[in-house]
Structure formats: C-alpha cells, structure tokens
N, C-alpha and C positions, 0 to 999 in steps of 0.2 A: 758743609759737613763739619762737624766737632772735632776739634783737636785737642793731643793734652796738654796742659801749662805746666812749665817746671816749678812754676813760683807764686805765692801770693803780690799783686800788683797794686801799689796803692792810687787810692781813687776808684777802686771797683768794688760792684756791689757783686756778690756772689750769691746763688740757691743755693742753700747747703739741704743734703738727703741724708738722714739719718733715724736709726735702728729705733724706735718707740717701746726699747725696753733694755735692758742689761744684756750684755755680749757673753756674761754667766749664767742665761737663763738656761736651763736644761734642753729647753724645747726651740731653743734657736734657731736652730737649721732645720729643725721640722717644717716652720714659720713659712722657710722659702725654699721653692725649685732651684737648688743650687746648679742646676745645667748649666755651665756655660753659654750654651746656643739656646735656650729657653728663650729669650726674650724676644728671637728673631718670630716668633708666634705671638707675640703680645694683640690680642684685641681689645683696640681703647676701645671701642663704643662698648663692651662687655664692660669693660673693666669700670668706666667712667659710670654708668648705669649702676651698678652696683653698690659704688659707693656714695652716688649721690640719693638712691634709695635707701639707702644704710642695710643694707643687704652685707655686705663686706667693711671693714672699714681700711684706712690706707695701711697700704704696708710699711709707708718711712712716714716718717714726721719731717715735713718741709719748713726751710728756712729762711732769711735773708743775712747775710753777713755782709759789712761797710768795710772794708780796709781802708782805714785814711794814712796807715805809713806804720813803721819801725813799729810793732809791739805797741799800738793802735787801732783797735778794730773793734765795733756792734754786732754783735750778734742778737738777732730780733727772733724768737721761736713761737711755738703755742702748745702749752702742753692740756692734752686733754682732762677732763676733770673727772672722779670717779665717781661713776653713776649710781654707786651705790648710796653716796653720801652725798648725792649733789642736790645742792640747795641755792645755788646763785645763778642767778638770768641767761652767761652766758657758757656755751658748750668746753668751751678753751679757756684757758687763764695765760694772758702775754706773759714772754722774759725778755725785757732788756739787759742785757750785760754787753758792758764793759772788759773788752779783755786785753789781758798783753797777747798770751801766747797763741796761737794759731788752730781756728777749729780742727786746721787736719790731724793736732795730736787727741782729738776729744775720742773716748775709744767707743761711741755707739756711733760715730760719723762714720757715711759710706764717702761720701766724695763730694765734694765743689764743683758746679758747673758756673762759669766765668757770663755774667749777662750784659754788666753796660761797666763802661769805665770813663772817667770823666776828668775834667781838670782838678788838679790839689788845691788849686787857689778856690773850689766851688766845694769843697769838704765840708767845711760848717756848715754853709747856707742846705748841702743836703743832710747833713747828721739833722738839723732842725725839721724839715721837710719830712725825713723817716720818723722821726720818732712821733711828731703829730699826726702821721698817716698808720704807724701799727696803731697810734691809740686809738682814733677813730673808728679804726674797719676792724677789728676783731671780735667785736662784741656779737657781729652774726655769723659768725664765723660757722660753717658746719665740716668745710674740709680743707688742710692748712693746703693741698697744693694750690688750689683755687685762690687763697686768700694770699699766699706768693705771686703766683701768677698775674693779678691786680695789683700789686703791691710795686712788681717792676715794672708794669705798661705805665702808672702814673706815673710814679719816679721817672719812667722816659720822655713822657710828656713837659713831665715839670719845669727838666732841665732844657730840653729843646726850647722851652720858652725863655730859659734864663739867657740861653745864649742867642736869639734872638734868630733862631732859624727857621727857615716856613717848611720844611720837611718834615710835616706831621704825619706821612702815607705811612709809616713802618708800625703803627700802632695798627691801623688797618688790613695789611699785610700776614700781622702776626699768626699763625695759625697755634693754636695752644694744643690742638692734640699731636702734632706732628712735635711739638715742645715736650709734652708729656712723654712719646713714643721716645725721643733723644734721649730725655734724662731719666727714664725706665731702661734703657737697654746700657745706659750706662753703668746705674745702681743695682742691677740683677748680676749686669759681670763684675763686681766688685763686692757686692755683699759678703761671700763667701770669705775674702779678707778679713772685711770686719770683723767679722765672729771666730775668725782666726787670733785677734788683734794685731794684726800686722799693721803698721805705724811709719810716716806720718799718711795719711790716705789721698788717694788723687785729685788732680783737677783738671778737668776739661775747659775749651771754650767753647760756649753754643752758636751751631750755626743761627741762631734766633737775637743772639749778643749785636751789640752795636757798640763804638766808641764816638763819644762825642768830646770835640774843640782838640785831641789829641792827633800830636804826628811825631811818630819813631820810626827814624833810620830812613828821613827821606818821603814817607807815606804819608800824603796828605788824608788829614783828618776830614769827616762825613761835611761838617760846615765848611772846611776849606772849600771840597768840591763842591757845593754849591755856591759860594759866594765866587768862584773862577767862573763856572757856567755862567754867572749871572752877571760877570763886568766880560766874559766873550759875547752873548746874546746882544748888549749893551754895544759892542765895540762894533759889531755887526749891523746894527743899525743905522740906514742911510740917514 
C-alpha cells in the first residue's frame, strides 16, 4: 500500500504528476472531477483505451525526478508539441533541467510518488544511465505515462545489474495498471490543491517502489536479503 513521505530522499528517483497547463487557466477545474472519492470508480482499461487511441489525451503530464542530494536534483519531462505548428518527427519535445529547488514548490506539480532508491555512491553512474535513456526513448513517445513507466523498469534493471543481484522477478511482477490505478487515485485527490496553489505539494511511496543496496534503522536492504538467503541455503548444505 502507498504511504506519504515527509521529505525528498536523496538517491531516489521520483514520478512526478503534474497539471499540462497553467493553475490560472480559467477552465481548470472544469478539466477535473474534483470529487474527492471520484477516483474510487477509476476504469483503467476505459481510461487506458482511450488514450492510447488518442480518443482522450492524459490528464497529467508524467515525469521522472533524480534527487542526488542537498539542492541536487534532474528533472526529465516531455512536453507535448502544438499540432498546429508541428512540423518535427516526434510527438513530445524532452526537458532536462537541472535544479536546486524542489519540484514540490513547481506550482502545476500535483505530487511525487517515491519508486526506487539507490545508493549515493551509484548517483553518477545513474544520472549518465538517465539521461542516455530519456534521450533514446522519447522520440516514439506517444503518452508520457507509458514512457515513465519504461523509463523506471529499466533504470531497475540497470542498477540490479550494477549491484550484481540475480532478483530480476520484480520487473516481472510489476503490474502497471494497478501502478496507474495508485498513482491516479493519488493525483485525483490532490489536484484540487493544485489549482488552489497550495504549496510545497505531496509525496507518497509506491507500493510498486523497491530500494536497492540501502539499510535504515536496522532494515536490511532487497540485496542484503538475498545474499543472507544465499550464504543460509549455502551453510545448509551437507
């Protein structure tokens, strides 16, 4: 289950959900079912269908955010292109920025949901990893949650193999509409804020999140347990 985080943590990558247009549009809240309990009726296969036929298009603009420490952080988006004027091959146009200050004060951000977190000492090796992975994969880009959602399964991959662990089943595992259904019911009850401007905006962890080579307060991290299982299996043997 999702819980909220008080704080940005460094060495974690974050989804960030936010507004695909000004918090001063007139027709803001028109845009969304501000109900609270709305989201408890969310139908992904409607929803998903719809915008993958471009029947609808997404309601947030999906993103990935790197926090590597202290006024530190990538922010990697795609911001759609105007089809009025559009004349270049792909749908989206990347941003990488560099920032100090924290996407939660950005005022069209709904919320950060929290997905992997990693060792500081593996920071660069993934800032390089990110940024040759937005560039590569955005040029087919046709909807940014999809292209997030790709975005962190390799990046989990990546580094599972940096750390040299054979628990590759969580890529497997992952179900992405029940991911979708978590981080929609999150950004439906939070929108409302937004468009309020209420400030800095929240962060959840997803139950779909995973920590790797990390242990706080005693909790062995994902590798820890299995390299234990694997010198008991080992000690076990006659």
């Amino acid at each position: 289950m999702a819980c909220p985080v008080k704080q940005l943590e460094s060495g974690s990558l974050y989804v960030t959900i936010s507004l695909p247009y000004p918090i001063e549009d007139g027709n803001a809240a028109s845009r969304h079912n501000l109900n609270s309990n709305s989201h408890r009726g969310i139908d992904i296969a409607t929803y998903e269908i719809h915008c993958a036929q471009d029947l609808a298009q997404e309601e947030f603009n999906w993103g990935l955010y790197f926090h590597r420490g202290n006024q530190d952080g990538i922010w990697y988006t795609l911001t759609r292109q105007d089809l009025t004027n559009y004349t270049g091959p792909t749908l989206f146009q990347l941003s990488r920025q560099q920032i100090k200050s924290s996407p939660r004060l950005h005022c069209q951000a709904v919320g950060l949901v929290k997905v992997l977190r990693i060792p500081e000492i593996l920071c660069r090796e993934l800032t390089t990893y990110l940024d040759w992975l937005a560039l590569g994969s955005y040029g087919t880009v046709t909807r940014t949650f999809i292209w997030v959602t790709s975005m962190y399964l390799r990046t989990w991959h990546h580094i599972v193999r940096k750390l040299g662990s054979p628990a590759l089943g969580f890529g497997t595992q992952f179900d992405v509409n029940l991911f979708l259904r978590e981080a929609l019911s999150f950004a439906y009850a939070e929108v409302r804020y937004t468009i309020g401007g209420q400030l800095p905006r929240p962060i959840i962890r997803s139950a779909f999140g995973i920590e790797l080579g990390i242990t706080e307060e005693g909790r062995p991290s994902k590798r820890t347990e299995i390299e234990t299982k694997n010198r008991e299996s080992t000690i076990l043997e006659p």
